[in-house]
Every structure is written in structure tokens, then in C-alpha cells.
N, C-alpha and C positions, 0 to 999 in steps of 0.2 A: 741196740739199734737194729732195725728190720736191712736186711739183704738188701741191696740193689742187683740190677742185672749186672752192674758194670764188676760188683764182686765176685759172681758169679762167674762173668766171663776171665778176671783174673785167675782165679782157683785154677779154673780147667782150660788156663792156657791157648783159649780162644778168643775171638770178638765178640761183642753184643750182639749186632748181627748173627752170629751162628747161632749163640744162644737162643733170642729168640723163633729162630726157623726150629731149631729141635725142640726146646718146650712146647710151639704150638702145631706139630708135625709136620712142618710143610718140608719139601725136597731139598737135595742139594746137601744132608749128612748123613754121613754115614753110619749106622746102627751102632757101630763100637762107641762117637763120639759123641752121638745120642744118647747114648746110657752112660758115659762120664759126667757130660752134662748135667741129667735128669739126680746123679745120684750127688754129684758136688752142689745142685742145689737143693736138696732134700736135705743133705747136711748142713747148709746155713741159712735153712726156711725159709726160701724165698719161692714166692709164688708170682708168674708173673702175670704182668697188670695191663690194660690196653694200651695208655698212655705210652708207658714203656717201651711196648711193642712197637707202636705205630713209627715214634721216634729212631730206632733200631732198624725198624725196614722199612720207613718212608710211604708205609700205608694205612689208611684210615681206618681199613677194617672195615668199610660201609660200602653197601652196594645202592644204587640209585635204578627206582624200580620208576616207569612214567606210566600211568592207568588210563583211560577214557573213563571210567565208571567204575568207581570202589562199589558199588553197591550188587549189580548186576553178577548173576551164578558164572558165566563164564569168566568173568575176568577176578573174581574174586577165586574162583576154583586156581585157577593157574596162580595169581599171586601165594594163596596158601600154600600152596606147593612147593614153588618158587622159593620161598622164606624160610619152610623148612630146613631145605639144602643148604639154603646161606648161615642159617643158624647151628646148624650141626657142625660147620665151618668153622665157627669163629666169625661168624661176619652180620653188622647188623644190617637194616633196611632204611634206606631214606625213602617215604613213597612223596610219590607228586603225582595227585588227585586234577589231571586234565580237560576233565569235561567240558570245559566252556569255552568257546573262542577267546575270550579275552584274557584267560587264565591260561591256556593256551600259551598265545604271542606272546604276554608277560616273560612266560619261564625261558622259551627259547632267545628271548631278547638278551634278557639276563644271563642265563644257564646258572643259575644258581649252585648247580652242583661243582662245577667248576674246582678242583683241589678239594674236593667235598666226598667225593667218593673214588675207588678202586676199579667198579665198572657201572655202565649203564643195561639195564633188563627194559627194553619199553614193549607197552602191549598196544601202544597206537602205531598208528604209520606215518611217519614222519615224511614232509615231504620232502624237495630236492635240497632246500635250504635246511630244514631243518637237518634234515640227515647229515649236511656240511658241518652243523653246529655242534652236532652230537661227536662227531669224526675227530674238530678240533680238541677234544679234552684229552685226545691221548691216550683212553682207556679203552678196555677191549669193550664190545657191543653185545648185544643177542635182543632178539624178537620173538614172540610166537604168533605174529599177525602180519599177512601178507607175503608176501614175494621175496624172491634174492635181490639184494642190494648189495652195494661196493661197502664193505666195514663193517660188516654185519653179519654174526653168527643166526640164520633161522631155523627156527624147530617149527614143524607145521604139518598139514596134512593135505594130500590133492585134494579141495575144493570141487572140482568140477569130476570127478570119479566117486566122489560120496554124494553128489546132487544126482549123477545119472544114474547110479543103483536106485537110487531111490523113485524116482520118475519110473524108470523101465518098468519096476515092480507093477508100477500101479496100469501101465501098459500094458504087459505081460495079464497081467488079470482081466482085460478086457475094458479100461476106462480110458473112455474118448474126450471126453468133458474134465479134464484135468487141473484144474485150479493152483494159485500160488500166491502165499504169505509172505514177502520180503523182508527185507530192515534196510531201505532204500535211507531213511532219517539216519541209517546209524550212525558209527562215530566217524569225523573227519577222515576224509584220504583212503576209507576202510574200503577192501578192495574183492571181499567175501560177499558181500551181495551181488555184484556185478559177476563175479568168476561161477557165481551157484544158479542166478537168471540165465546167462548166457549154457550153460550147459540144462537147464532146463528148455531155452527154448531148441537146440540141439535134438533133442530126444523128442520131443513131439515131432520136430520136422523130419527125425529118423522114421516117425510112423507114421507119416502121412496126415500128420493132426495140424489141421489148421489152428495158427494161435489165434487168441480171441484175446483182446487188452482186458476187457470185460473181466476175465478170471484171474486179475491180476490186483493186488492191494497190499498196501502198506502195514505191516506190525511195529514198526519200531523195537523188534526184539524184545518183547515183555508179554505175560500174559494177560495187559491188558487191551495190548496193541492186537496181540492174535484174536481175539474175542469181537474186537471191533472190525478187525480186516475180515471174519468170519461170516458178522455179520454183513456187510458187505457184499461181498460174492453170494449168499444167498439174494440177494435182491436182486440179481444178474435175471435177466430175463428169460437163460438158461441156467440155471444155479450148474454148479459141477458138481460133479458124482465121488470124485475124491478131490481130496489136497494134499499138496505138500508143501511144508512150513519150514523153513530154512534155520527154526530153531525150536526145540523141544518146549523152549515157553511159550513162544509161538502157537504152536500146535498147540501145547493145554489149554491155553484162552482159545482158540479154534473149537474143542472137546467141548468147551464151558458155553459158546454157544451156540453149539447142534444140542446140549442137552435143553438150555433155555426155549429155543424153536421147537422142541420136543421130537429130535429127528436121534435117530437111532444110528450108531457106530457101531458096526461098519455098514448094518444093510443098508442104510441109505444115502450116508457118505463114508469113504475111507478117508482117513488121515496119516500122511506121516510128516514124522519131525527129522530133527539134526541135531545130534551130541551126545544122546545116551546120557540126558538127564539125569541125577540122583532119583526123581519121582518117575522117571519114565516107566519104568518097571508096576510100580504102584498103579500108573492107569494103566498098564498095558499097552503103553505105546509104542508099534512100531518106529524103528528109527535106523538112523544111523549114527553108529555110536563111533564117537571117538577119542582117544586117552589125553581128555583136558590136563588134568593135573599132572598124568606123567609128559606132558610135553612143558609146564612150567617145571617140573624137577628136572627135568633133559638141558634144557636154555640154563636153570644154575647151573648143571655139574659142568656145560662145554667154561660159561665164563670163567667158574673156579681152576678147570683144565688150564686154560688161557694164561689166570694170575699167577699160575704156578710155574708154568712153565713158559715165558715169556714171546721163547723166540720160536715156539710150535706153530705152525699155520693153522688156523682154523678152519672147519670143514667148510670144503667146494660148495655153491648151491646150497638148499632147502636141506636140511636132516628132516625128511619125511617120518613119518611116527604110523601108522594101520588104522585102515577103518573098516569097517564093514557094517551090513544091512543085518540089523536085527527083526527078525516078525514077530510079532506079537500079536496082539488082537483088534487093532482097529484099520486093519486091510482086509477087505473081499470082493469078488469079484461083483461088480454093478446087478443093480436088479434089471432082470429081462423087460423093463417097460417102457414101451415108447423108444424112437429114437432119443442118441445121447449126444 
């Protein structure tokens, strides 16, 4: 007959519970009893099984991960990441694909996850309610989208310090006629379009640049949002002289049409983006880069910190992660013609 844990935990004069914390390494024994463990079940070939475990330590083993867009480079970047960590754990992923309003209210009505998982990862922003509902299940939290909240671990980056390096740059070069690609449509409650416009209009008002609504449109975060918001702005009565795109796909569909108008980057417009795209590099897009995917591996490793160690506080405020201003090749300084 095959092993159970419970023979196991007989032989070596412990509980199920210990057993399974030392078969699947988590804290709380001690290395001598760890390797009584690991060798009294090697001796009667037992391997352990999820079922098992879960039963033993009263966890699922699953993390519940909430998305606004499986489809889109950012958030699919972070989940990749994210699930790595969890899988190298021992731990699988429930995801909940929340794009829609209606799909949306549905989950949080319900919580589906509910005794369903160990912790929640979301990459949307939950509003006051929601965030109550996420609060009630008991389980530790983490985000890597938006601001500090009450019960929530966030990993993220200053918003408004990676919009104004980037602005200034184009300042600093000598462009008055300044332009801006938002994601105004983006996902609910998202609080990076606001936190990136408000520090862009910031910086022009730092240089005495009147704003003009005119050089302002909508991407929806997609290259084909930028491409259309690109066009756009050129049809401005004063086209601007650079952009900047609050997201690197943004910005390519922006790239996509200054080449279609047959205008040349950077002599005739600069562009920059946001993220430090996989492709950025490929067009040479200046940007501002910031570590997507190590901020979805950071948000797994605080929750797993958290399941492990129960009664740990989770960190103060925002776990901020670095960004900085890459140049590349499609910023330069305005051509001398005409006012700008």
C-alpha cells in the first residue's frame, strides 16, 4: 500500500502538519527535523500530494490573481512574472479576466474566491467597496497598480517623477509645442493617467509653456490608440514638435504615424514613451523604463513572505521599484523654423 502522510508523521514522531511544512520547505522546523522527516519518508516512499497538504495546513495552495486585460504587454508582463514566483512555490494561479463592467460587479458581488485561495495579487484598482470585499476574505493582499491603501501590500513606481524626466527632457532640448498621448479610456478606478497628465501639465507650467487642450488625445494604451491620437495632434492647427506617450505602445502607434505622414523622427517630431518596452530598444525609442516584471515577481515574493510568516507586518506605504530616462534616438532638439 502507498504511504500516507499520516504514516509518515507516525514513523518520525511528529504531526501531519509538521510533515507537510518540511516536505514542502516552508518555516517553523527545524533542519535536524527536516531531515528526519525527508529521510523516514524516503523510507516508505511517500511523496507528498496537494490534496494532502492542503488538508494538513488548511491551504489551497492557489493564489488569486484579478487583471483588467490579459491580453495587453503590461499586465500580461507583471502576471508572467507574478506566476513564476508563485509556481516555484508550490502555489498555483486562479486568474479573473476583469475587463468588463459587468464582469467586474459580477465577481466582487460574489467573490468567487472566497475559501478558494491563500491570497489575492490584483492589478486593477479596487474601489472603496471593492477593497472592503477583497479585505473581508482574510487573506494577505498585494497590487502593483496605484496608490497605498488600508490592507494592501503595493509594489510600484513614482508615476509623476517618471512623467517629469521625461517632459523636462523634451524641455530642456528646446520644445515649446509639447504634445500628449493619454489612456484617459483606461481601466476602471486606474489612477496613472491622472497621476502622469497632472505632472505633465506641471512641467510645462514650470517653463512658462502655456497649455494648449489642442495637444492633448486619447490612446487608450494600444498601438493603435497611439497611431490614432498621433494623428490627431497633427491636425492641431499648430501640430507639436514633440510627444510624449504615457505608454511605449502608445508611442509606437504615434512612430507608425509620423512615418505614414511621411515626417521624419526626431527632426521633425520627437517622441517619447513609458515602460521600457520589450520593442523599445528595436525602434530606438527613447523612454522611460521601468522594471514591469520585477515589480510583479516583488508583489509574489512580499504575499508568499506574508503566507509564511503570518504575524509579520507588511511593508509601510508603496515598495517603490527605479526608473529612469533612457535616450535613444527619437528626441532632438526642434528644427530652428518658425515660431513653436
Amino acid at each position: 500500500m502507498t504511504a500516507s502522510i499520516n504514516d509518515v508523521a507516525r514513523a518520525a514522531g511528529v504531526s501531519a502538519s509538521t510533515v507537510s511544512r518540511a516536505l514542502r520547505g516552508r518555516p517553523g522546523v527545524s533542519d535536524e527535523v527536516r531531515s528526519q522527516i525527508a529521510a523516514v519518508a524516503a523510507q516508505l516512499g511517500y511523496t507528498a500530494s496537494r490534496s494532502a497538504s492542503s488538508l494538513a495546513s488548511g491551504r489551497t495552495y492557489t493564489i488569486g490573481v484579478l487583471v483588467p486585460y490579459v491580453g495587453r504587454w503590461f499586465f500580461g508582463t507583471v502576471l508572467d512574472a507574478a506566476e513564476k514566483v508563485f509556481s516555484a512555490a508550490g502555489y498555483d494561479v486562479l486568474l479573473y479576466n476583469l475587463g468588463s463592467a459587468e464582469t467586474r460587479k459580477r465577481f466582487f458581488t460574489r467573490l468567487p474566491v472566497r475559501k478558494r485561495v491563500d491570497a489575492v495579487l490584483s492589478l486593477l484598482i479596487p474601489d472603496d467597496a471593492e477593497s472592503a470585499a477583497l479585505r473581508s476574505l482574510g487573506v494577505p493582499l498585494a497590487t502593483t497598480v496605484g496608490g497605498t491603501r488600508p490592507g494592501f501590500t503595493v509594489v510600484g513606481i513614482d508615476d509623476r517623477a517618471g512623467t517629469e524626466s521625461a517632459v523636462r527632457h523634451l524641455v530642456n532640448l528646446g520644445h515649446r509645442r509639447i504634445g500628449m498621448i493619454s489612456g484617459a479610456s483606461g481601466p476602471l478606478h486606474w489612477t496613472t493617467p491622472i497621476e502622469r497628465r497632472n505632472a505633465y501639465l506641471d512641467v510645462l507650467a514650470d517653463a512658462g509653456i502655456e497649455h494648449d487642450p489642442a495637444l492633448e488625445a486619447d490612446g487608450d494604451y494600444t498601438v493603435e490608440g497611439g497611431e490614432r491620437a498621433m494623428t490627431e495632434l497633427l491636425a492641431a492647427s499648430r501640430p507639436p514638435t514633440a510627444v510624449f506617450a504615457q505608454s511605449d505602445e502608445m508611442a509606437m502607434g504615434a512612430l507608425r504615424a509620423l512615418r505614414r505622414h511621411r515626417l521624419k523622427v526626431p527632426e521633425d517630431v520627437s517622441v517619447v514613451g513609458f515602460d521600457d518596452h520589450e520593442l523599445a530598444d528595436v525602434v530606438g525609442l527613447t523612454t522611460v523604463a521601468q522594471p514591469v516584471a520585477e515589480q510583479g515577481a516583488e508583489a509574489a515574493r512580499l504575499l508568499l513572505r506574508q503566507l509564511d510568516d503570518p504575524d509579520a507586518a507588511p511593508p509601510a506605504g508603496q515598495v517603490q521599484m527605479p526608473i529612469r530616462l533612457v535616450l535613444r534616438e527619437t528626441t532632438a532638439p526642434p528644427r530652428p523654423r518658425g515660431p513653436q
